[in-house]
Backbone as CSV, one residue per row, in Angstrom:
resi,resn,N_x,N_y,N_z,CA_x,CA_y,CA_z,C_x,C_y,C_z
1,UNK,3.949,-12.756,23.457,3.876,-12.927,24.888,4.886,-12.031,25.606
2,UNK,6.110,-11.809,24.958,7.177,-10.603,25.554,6.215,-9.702,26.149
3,UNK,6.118,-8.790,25.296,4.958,-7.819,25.399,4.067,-7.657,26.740
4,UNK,3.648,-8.618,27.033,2.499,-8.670,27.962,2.953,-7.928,29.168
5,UNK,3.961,-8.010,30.014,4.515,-7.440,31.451,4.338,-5.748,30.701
6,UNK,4.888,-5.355,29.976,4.944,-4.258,29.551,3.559,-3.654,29.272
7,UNK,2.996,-4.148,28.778,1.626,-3.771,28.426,1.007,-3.498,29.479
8,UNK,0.914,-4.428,30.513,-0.057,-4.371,31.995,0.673,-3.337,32.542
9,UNK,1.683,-3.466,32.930,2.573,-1.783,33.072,1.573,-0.456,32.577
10,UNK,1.528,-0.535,31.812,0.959,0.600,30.795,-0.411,1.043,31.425
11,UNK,-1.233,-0.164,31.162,-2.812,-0.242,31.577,-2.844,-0.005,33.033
12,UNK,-1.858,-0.368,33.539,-2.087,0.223,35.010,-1.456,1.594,35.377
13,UNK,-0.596,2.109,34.715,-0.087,3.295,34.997,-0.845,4.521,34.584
14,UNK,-1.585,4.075,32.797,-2.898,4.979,32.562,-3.729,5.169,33.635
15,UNK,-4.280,4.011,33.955,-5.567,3.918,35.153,-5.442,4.664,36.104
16,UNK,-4.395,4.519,36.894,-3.421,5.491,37.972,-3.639,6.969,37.734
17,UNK,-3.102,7.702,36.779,-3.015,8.656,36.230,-4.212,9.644,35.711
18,UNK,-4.969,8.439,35.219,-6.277,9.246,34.677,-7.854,9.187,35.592
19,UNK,-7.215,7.987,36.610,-8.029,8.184,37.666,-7.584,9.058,38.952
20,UNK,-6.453,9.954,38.841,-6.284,10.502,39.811,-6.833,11.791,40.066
21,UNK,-7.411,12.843,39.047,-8.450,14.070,38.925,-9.482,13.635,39.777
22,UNK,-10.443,12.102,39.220,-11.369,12.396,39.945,-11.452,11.906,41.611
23,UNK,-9.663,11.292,42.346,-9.799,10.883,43.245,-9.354,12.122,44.021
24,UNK,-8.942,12.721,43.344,-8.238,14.452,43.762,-9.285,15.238,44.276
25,UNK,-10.445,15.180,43.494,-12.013,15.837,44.055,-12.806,15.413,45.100
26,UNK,-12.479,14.416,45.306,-13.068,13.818,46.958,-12.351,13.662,47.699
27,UNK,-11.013,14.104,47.684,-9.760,13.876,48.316,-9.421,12.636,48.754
28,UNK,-9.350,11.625,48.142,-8.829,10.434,48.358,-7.824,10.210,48.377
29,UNK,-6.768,9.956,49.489,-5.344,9.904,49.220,-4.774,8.066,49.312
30,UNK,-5.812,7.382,49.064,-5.397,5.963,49.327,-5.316,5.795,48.080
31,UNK,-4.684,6.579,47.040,-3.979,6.146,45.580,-2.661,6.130,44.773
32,UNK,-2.730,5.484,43.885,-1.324,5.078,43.644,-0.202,6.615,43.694
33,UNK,-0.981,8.058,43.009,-0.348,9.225,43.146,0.203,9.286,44.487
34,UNK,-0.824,9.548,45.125,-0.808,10.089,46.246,-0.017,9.467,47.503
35,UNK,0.040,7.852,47.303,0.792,6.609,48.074,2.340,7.367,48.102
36,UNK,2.191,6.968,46.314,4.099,7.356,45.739,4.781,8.559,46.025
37,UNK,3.805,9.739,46.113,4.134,10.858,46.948,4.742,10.790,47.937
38,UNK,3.856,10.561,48.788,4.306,10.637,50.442,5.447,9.144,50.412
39,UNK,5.414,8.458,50.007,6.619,7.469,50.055,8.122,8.016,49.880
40,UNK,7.966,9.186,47.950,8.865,9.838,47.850,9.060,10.954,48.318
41,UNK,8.447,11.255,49.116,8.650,12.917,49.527,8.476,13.703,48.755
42,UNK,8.019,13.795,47.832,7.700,14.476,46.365,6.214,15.435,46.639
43,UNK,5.828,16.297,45.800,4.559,16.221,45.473,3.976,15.676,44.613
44,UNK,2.174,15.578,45.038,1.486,15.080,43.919,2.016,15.295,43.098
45,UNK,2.566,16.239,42.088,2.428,16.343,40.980,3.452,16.236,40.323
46,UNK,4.616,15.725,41.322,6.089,15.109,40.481,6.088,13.741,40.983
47,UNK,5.247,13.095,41.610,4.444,11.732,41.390,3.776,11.592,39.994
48,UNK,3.071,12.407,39.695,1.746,11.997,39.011,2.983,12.195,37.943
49,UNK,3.661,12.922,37.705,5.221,12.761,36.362,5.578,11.654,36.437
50,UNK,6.409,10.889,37.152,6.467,10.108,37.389,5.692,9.126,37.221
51,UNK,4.912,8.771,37.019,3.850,8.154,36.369,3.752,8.047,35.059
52,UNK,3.479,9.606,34.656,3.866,9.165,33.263,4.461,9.241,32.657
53,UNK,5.740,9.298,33.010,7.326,8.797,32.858,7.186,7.487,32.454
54,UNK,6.561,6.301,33.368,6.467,5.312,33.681,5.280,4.822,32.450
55,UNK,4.088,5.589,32.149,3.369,5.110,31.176,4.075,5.331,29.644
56,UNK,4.826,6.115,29.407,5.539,6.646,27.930,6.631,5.507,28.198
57,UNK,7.443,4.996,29.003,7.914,4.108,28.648,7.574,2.578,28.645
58,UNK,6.717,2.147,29.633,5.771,0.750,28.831,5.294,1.050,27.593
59,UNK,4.642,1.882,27.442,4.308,2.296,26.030,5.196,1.504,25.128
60,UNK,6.097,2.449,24.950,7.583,2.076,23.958,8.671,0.731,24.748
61,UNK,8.253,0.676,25.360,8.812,-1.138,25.517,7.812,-2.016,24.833
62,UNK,6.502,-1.600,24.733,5.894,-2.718,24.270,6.137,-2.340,22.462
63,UNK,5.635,-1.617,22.355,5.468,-1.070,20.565,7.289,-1.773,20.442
64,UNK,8.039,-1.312,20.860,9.477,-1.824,20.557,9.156,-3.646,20.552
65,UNK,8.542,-4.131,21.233,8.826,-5.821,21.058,8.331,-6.339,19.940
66,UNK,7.017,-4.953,20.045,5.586,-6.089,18.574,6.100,-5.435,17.602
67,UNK,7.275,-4.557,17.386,7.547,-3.883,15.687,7.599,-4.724,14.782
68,UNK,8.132,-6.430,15.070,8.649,-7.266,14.258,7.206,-7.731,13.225
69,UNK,5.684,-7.553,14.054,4.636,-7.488,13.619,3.740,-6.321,13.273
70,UNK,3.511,-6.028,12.472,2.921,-5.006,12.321,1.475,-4.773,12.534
71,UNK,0.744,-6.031,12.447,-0.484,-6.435,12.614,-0.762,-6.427,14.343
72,UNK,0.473,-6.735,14.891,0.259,-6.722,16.955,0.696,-5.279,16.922
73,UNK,1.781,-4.728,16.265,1.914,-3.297,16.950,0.531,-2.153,16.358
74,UNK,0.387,-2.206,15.413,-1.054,-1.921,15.110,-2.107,-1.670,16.261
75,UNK,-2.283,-3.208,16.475,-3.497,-3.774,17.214,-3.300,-2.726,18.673
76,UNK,-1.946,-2.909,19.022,-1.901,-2.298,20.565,-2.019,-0.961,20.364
77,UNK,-1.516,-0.144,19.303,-1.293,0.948,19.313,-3.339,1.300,19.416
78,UNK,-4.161,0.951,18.762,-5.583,1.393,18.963,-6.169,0.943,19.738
79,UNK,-5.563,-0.215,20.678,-5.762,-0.220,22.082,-5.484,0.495,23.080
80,UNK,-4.241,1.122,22.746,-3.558,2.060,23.886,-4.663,3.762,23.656
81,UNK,-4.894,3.983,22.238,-5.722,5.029,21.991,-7.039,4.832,22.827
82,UNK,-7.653,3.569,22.343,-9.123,3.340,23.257,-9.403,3.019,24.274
83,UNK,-8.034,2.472,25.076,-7.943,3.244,26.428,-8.384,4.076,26.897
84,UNK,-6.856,5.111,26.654,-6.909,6.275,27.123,-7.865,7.504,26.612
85,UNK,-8.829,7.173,25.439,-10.014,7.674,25.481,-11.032,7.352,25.840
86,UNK,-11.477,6.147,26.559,-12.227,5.833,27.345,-11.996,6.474,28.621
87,UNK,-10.988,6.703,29.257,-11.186,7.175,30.512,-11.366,9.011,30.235
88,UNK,-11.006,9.633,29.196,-10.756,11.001,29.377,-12.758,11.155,28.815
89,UNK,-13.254,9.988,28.166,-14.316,10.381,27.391,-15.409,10.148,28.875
90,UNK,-15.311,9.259,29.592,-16.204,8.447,30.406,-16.382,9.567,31.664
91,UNK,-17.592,9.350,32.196,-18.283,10.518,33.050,-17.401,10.102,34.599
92,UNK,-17.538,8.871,34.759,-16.655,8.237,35.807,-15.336,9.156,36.349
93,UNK,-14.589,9.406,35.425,-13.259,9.500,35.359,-13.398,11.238,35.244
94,UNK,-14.470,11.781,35.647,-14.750,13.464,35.294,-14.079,14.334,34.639
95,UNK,-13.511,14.029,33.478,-12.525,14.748,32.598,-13.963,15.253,31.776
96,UNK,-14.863,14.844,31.270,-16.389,15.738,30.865,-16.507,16.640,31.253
97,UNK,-16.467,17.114,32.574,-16.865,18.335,33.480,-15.566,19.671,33.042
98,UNK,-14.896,19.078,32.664,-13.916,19.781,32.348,-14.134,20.925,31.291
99,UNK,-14.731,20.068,30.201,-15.317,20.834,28.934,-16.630,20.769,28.629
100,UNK,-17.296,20.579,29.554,-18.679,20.344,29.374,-19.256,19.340,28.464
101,UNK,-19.134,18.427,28.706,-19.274,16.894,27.246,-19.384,15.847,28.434
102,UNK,-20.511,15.149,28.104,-20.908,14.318,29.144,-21.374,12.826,28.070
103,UNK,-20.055,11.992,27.608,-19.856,10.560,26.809,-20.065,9.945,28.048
104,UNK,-20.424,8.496,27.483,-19.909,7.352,28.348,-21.290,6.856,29.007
């Protein structure tokens, strides 16, 4: 149960991140990048660092709690993979168009 704050951390900071290409193409600026930007005075794109600054370390806060199990750090670790290949694989999230590969 430690784990859990950290984890949702994670899942939301991926989401953020890997949904921001295709909110970038319709120019949507009502997103978490783009919010944290103009909040920090930054650009997009030392936001969107920032971000995943923020996803590499939920990451390793969580894998650090479940080490004591190997069977939960396992489990998350091919969760955190099928994640973040669901969104780079999925047509939604237009990372396809990128290389021409149209999954999902």
């Amino acid at each position: 149960m430690e784990s859990i704050p950290s984890v949702i951390e994670f899942v939301q900071y991926v989401n953020d991140i890997l949904s921001f290409y295709k909110e970038e193409l319709v120019n949507e600026s009502n997103n978490y990048i783009s919010v944290k930007a103009r909040s920090k005075g930054c650009t997009k794109l030392e936001a969107l660092q920032m971000a995943a600054d923020q996803a590499v370390k939920a990451y390793e806060e969580s894998a650090a709690v479940l080490e004591h199990s190997p069977e939960a750090l396992e489990a998350f670790r091919q969760f955190a993979r099928g994640y973040t290949h669901y969104h780079i694989a999925c047509k939604r999230y237009k990372f396809p168009e990128l290389w021409g590969s149209s999954q999902c």
